[in-house]
C-alpha positions in Angstrom: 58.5 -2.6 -183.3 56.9 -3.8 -180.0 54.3 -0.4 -180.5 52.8 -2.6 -183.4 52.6 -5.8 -181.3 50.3 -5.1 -178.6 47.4 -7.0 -177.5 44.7 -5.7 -175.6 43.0 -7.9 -173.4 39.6 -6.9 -171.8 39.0 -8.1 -168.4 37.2 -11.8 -168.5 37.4 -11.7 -172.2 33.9 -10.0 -172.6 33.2 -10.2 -176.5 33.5 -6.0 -177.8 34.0 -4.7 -174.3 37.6 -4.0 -175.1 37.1 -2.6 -178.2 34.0 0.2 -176.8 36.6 0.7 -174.2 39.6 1.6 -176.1 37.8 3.2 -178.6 36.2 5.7 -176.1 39.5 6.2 -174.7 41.0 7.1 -178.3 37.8 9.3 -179.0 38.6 11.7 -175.4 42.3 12.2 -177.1 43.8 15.2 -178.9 44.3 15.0 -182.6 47.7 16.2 -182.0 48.1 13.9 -179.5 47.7 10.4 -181.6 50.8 8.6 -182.3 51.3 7.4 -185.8 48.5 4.5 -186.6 49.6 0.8 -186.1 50.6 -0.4 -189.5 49.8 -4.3 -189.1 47.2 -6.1 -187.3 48.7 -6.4 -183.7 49.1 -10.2 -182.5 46.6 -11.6 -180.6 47.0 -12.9 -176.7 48.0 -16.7 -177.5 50.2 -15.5 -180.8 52.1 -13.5 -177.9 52.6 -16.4 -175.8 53.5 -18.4 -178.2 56.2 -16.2 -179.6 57.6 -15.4 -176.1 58.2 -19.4 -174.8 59.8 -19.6 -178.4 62.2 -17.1 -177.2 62.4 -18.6 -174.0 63.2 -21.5 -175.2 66.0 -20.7 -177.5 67.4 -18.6 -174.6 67.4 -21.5 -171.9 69.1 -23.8 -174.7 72.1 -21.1 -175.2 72.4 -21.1 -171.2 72.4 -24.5 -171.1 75.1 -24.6 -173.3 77.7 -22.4 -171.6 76.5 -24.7 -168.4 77.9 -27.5 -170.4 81.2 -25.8 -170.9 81.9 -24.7 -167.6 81.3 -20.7 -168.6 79.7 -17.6 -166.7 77.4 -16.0 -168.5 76.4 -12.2 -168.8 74.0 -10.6 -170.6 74.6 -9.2 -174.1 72.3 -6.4 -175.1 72.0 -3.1 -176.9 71.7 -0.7 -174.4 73.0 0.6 -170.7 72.8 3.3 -168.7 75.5 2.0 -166.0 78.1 4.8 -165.2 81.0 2.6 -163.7 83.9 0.7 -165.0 83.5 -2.5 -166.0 86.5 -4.9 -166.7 86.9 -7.3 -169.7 85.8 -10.8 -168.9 85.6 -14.2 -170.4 82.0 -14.7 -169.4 79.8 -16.3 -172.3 77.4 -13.5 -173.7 73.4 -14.5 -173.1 71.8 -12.9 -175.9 68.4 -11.8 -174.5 68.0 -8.2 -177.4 64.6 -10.2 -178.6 63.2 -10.0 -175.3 61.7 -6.9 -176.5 58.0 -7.0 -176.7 54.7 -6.0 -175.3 52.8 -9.5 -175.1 49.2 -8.3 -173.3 47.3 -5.8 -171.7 44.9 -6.0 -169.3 42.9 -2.0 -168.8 40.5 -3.0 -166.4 42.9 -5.1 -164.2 45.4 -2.3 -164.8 48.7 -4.5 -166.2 50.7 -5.0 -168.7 53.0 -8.3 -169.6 56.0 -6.9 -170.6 59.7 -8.7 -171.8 62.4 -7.4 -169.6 64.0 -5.8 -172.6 62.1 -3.7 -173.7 63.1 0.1 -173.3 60.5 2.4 -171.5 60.3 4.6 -174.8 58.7 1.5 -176.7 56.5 0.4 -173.7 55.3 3.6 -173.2 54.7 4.1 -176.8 52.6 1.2 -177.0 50.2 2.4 -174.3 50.0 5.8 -174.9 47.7 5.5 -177.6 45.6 3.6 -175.8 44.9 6.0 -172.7 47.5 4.2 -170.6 51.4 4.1 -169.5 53.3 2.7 -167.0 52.9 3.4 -163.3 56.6 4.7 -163.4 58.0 5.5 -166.1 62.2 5.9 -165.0 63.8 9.4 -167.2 65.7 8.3 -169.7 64.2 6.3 -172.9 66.7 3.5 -172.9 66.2 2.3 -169.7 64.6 -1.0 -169.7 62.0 -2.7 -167.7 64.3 -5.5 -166.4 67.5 -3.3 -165.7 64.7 -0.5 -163.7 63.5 -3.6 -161.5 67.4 -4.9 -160.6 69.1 -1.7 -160.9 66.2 0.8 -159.5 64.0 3.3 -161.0 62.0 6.4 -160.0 60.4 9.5 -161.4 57.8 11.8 -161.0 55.0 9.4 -160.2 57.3 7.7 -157.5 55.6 10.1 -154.5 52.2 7.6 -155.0 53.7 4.5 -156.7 56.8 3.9 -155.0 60.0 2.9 -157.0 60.0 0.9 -160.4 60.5 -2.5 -158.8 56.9 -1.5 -156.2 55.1 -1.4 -159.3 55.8 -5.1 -160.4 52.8 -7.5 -159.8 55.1 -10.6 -161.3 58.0 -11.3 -162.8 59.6 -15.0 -164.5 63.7 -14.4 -163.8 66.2 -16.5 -165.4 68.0 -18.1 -162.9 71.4 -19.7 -162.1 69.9 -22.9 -162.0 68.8 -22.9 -165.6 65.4 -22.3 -164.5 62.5 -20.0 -165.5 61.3 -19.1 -162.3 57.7 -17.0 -161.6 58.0 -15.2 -159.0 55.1 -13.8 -157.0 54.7 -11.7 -154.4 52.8 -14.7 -152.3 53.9 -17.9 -153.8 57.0 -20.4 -153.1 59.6 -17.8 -154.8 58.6 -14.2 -152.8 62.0 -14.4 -151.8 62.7 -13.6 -155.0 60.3 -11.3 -155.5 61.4 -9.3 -152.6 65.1 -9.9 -153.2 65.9 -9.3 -157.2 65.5 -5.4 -156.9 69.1 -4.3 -156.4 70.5 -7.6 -157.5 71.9 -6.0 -160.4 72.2 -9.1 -162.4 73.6 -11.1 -159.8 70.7 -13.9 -159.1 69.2 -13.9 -162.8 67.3 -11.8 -165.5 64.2 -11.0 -165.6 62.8 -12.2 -169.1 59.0 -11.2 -168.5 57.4 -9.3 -165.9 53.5 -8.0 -165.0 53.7 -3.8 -164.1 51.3 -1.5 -163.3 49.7 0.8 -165.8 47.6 4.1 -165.2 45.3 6.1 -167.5 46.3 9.0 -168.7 45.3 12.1 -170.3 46.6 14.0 -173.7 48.3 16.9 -171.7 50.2 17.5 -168.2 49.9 20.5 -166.9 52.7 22.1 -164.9 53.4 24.5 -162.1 57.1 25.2 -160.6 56.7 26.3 -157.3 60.0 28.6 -156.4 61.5 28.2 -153.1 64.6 30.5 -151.2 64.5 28.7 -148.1 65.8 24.7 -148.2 63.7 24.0 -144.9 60.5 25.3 -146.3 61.5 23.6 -149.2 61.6 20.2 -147.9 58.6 20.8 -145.4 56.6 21.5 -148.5 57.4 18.9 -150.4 56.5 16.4 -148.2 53.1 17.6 -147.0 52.3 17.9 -151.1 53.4 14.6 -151.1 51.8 13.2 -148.0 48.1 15.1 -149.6 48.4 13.7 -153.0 49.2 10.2 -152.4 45.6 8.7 -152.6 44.6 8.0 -156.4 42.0 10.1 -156.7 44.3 13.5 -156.3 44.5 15.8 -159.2 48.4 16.1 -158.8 49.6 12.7 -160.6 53.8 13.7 -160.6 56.1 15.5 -158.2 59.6 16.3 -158.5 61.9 19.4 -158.2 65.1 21.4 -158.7 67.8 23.0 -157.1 69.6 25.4 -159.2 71.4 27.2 -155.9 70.7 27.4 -151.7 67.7 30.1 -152.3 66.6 29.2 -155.7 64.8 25.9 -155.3 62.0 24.8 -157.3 59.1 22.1 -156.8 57.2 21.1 -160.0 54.0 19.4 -159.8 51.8 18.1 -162.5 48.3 17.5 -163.0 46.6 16.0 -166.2 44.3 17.8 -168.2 42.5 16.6 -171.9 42.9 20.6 -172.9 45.5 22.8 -173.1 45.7 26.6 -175.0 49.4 26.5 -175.5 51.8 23.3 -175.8 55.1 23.5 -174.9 58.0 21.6 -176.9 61.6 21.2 -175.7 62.8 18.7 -178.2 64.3 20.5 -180.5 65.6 24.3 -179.4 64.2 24.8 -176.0 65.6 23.6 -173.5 63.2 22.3 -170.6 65.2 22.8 -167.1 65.8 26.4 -168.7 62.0 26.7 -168.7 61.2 25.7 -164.7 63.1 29.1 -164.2 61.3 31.2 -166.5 58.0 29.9 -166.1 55.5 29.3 -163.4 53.2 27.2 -165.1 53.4 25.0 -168.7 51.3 22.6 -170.8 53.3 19.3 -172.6 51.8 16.8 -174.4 52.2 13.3 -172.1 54.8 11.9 -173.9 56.8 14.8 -174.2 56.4 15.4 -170.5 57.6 11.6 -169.8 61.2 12.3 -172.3 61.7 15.6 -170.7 64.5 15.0 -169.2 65.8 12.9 -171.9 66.0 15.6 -174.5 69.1 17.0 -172.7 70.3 13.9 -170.3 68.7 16.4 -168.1 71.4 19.4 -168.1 74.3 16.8 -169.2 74.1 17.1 -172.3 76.4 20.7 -171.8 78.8 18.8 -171.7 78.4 18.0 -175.4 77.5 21.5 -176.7 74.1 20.7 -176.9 73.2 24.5 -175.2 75.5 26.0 -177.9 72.3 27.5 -180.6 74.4 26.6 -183.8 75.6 22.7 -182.1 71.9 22.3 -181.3 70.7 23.1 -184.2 73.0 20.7 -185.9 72.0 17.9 -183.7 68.8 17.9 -183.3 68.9 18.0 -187.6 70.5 15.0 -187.1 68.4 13.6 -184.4 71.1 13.5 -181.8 69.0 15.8 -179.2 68.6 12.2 -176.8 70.3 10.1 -173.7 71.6 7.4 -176.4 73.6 10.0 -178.6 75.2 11.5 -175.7 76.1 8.1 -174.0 77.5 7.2 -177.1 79.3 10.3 -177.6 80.6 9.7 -173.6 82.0 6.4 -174.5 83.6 7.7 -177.9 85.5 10.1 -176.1 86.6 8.0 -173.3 87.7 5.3 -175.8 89.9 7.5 -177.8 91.0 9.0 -175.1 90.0 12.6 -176.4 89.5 13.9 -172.9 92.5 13.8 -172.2 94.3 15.1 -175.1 91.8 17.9 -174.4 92.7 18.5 -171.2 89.1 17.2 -169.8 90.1 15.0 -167.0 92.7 17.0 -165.4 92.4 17.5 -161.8 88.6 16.5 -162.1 86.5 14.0 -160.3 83.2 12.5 -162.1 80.5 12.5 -159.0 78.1 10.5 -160.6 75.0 9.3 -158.5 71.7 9.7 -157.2 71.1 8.6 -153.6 67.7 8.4 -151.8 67.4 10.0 -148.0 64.5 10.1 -145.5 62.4 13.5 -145.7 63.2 14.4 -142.7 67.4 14.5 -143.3 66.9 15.9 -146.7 67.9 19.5 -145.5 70.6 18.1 -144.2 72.1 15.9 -146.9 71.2 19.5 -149.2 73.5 21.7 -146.7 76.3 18.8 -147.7 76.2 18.8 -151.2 76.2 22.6 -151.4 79.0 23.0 -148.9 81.4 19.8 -149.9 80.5 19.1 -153.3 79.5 21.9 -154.8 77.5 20.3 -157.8 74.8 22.0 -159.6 71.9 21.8 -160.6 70.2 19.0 -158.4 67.2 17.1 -159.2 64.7 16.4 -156.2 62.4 13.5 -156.5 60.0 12.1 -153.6 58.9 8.3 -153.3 57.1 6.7 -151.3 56.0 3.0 -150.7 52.2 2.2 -151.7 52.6 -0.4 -149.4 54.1 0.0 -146.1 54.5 -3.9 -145.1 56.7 -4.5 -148.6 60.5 -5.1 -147.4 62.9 -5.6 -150.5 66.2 -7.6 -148.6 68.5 -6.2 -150.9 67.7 -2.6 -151.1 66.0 -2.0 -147.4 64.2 1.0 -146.8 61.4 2.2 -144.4 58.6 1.4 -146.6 56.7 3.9 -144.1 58.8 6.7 -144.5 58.9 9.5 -147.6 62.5 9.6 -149.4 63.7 11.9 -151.5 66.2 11.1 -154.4 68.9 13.7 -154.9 70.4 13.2 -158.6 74.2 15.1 -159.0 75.8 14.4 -161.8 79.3 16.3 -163.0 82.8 17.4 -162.6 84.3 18.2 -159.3 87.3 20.5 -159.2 89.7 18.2 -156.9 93.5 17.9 -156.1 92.3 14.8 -153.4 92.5 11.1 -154.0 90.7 9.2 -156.5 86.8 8.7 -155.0 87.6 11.4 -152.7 83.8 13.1 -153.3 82.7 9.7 -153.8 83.4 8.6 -150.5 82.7 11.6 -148.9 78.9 11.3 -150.1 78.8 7.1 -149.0 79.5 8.4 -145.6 76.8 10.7 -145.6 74.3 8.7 -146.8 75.3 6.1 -144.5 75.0 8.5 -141.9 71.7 10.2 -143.1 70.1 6.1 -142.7 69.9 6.7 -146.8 70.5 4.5 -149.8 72.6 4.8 -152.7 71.7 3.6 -156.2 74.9 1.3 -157.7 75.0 2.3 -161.5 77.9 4.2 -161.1 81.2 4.1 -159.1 80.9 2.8 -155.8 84.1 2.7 -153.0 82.5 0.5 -150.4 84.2 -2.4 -148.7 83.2 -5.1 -148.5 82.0 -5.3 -144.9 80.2 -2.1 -145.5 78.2 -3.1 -148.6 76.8 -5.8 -147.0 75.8 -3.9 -144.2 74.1 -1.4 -146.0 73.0 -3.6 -149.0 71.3 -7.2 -147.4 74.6 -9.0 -147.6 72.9 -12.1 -145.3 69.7 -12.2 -147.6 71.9 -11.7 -150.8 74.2 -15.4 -149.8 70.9 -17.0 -149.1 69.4 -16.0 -152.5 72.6 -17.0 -154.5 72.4 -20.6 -152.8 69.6 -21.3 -154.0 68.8 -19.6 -157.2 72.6 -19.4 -158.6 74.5 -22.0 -156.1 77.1 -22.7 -159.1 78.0 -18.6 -159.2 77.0 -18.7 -162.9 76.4 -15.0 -162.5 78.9 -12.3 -161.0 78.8 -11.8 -157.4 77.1 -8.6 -156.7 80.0 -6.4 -154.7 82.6 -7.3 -157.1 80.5 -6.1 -160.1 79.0 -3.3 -158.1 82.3 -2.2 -156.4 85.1 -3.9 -157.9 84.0 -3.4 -162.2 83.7 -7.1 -162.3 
């Protein structure tokens, strides 16, 4: 497991300065706290590298063979978290699973090497012990470090650090070229720096990439702020937002809920190495049950990371999961996380047991999260109350730590404040297939707003590259993929391809 494979590096290699440091850390935790103690010596810095350009190696010769043959390539891997359909192709499957590992750690520097691979649950589990965890840490446990810089990430921690892909110092990306490219934010390749976020696999993978870590505490302690009034909502919000963004605030995460138009809730949490009474919403409780019934809770760090995970935030419904007698069954089973109800999703759809059952009748699957300036998010709220009718909502703010950063294929004001709206469900509808869908593209449009592409999209083409650095994206595949060894971007995003 990559939790047993970390190596801690101490700034400038200072002889016992890493271990004081790490051991002082340890000592300021909770016993509860304390993961499960690494069972074999963890690999030392050059052992890392060594194993990593092994697997690069072996990865760059299996490209280079489906070069040779005249293939496309795609990725093969365990996991995904994309909510669109995707159509059967003949592309040759890149087998990057064993890109999977923490290689090194730097505390003082504040980064981590990670391989693009690895899922946020092991990456985080390999910090936590140590006093540390990613800058952004996206919701759900199987979302990996690579997909969250192409695809997009956020949470909590977003209002100060910005989206997944503005916590990345580095990255080395696969190309089309057959090339192992580093890319920096300053050096020849910033233009790929700046351009792989939202390239959604279209210009390369990423194989290894330097993020941002933060120190942490054993607890988070949480307040949910209720709200009956969606301007005061928003105007709130952002001015918490706006006061908490320097590093040395106590509030370290903001998000929020929308359960109806007067019952609106902002939760903030601050971190604290005490807490009298520890909340646990992996097994029977349920958390977004709890922002309602309490004003203020304690959670141990990693639970309050996998939160949301525990139910696929109020998906998992849809599954039984709120039923006492189902839940209890599954969570003595250890089904109570995203991955079981993913695979449950694509069981169903497979068999086609939603439709026996009646499921898919006269319903339309609104699946997305969009992000939209501050200052229209009353507005865009208004809309999806009156014309979608989805609930509950989640609310999270991000903001750019750096307002000169422009990514070309995802472009946003790094000076403004968004706020992500998450809607995810069924839609009563007798309309056209996408109506909803396109009904909340125009809006965003409208609203000067972004919309994440891991689920259906109804664009055309003209559109997409307005809204999504069409120009930048052709120069990009020119030079990093001129032989289109990787799908075009609209046709996977938009088209299932």
């Amino acid at each position: 497991m990559p939790a047993d494979m970390v190596g801690f590096v101490p700034s400038g290699n200072e002889p016992g300065r890493h271990d004081d440091f790490i051991a002082g850390t340890r000592d300021r935790m909770s016993e509860s706290f304390q993961r499960p103690p690494i069972t074999r010596p963890p690999l030392e810095p050059e052992e890392h590298d060594s194993a990593y350009e092994g697997r690069k190696k072996q990865l760059l010769r299996a490209f280079n063979q489906a070069v040779r043959a005249g293939e496309p390539v795609r990725l093969r891997k365990p996991t995904s978290n994309l909510f669109r359909a995707r159509k059967a192709d003949s592309r040759y499957s890149l087998d990057v699973r064993a890109f999977n590992h923490v290689l090194r750690v730097d505390p003082t520097e504040g980064w981590a090497d990670v391989e693009g691979m690895i899922p946020y649950e092991a990456a985080a589990d390999a910090l936590l012990p140590h006093g540390f965890m990613p800058a952004v840490v996206p919701e759900l446990k199987s979302i990996t470090v690579g997909g969250a810089i192409s695809g997009g990430g956020i949470e909590s921690s977003s209002f100060r650090y910005g989206f997944v892909h503005e916590t990345v110092r580095e990255m080395e990306i696969l190309t089309g070229t057959g090339e192992c490219v580093l890319c920096r934010p300053d050096n020849e390749h910033r233009d790929l720096f700046f351009g792989f976020p939202c390239s959604y696999g279209s210009l390369g993978y990423c194989l290894r990439a330097r993020i941002r870590i933060v120190p942490t505490k054993p607890y988070v302690h949480l307040r949910h702020l209720r709200y009956s009034e969606i301007d005061t909502y928003f105007r709130d919000l952002e001015q918490l937002c706006r006061e908490n963004r320097g590093h040395d605030a106590a509030t370290a995460f903001i998000d929020g809920s929308v359960f109806s138009e007067s019952e609106l809730f902002i939760t903030i949490g601050k971190w604290t190495d005490e807490a009298s009474l520890v909340s646990d919403y992996t097994g029977m409780r349920i958390y977004h049950r709890s922002i309602r019934e309490k004003e203020e809770d304690w959670l141990s760090v990693r639970d309050y990371l996998w939160r949301w995970d525990t139910d696929w935030f109020w998906c998992s419904r849809a599954f039984g999961a709120e039923n006492p007698a189902i839940r209890r069954l599954y969570h003595h089973l250890g089904l109570l996380r995203s991955t079981s109800y993913w695979k449950m999703k694509a069981l169903a759809e497979r068999s086609g047991l939603l439709k026996v059952l009646g499921k898919e009748r006269n319903v339309e699957y609104v699946i997305q999260d969009v992000e939209i300036p501050a200052e229209n998010a009353p507005e865009f709220l208004r809309f999806m109350l009156r014309e979608i009718g989805l609930l509950p909502i989640w609310i999270c703010p991000a903001g750019s730590p750096d307002p000169a950063a422009r990514f070309s294929l995802y472009p946003t004001d790094s000076t403004l404040l968004y706020i992500n709206f998450g809607f995810w469900g069924g839609v009563p509808s007798d309309q056209a297939r996408g109506h909803y869908d396109r009904l909340v593209e125009r809006k965003v449009i409208e609203l000067d707003g972004k919309k994440s592409l891991y689920s259906t999209s109804y664009y055309d083409r003209e559109t997409f590259r307005k809204v999504y650095g069409g120009n930048a994206c052709d120069e990009l595949k020119k030079r990093y993929d001129p032989d289109n060894r990787f799908p075009d971007r609209f046709e996977k995003c938009v088209r299932g391809g």
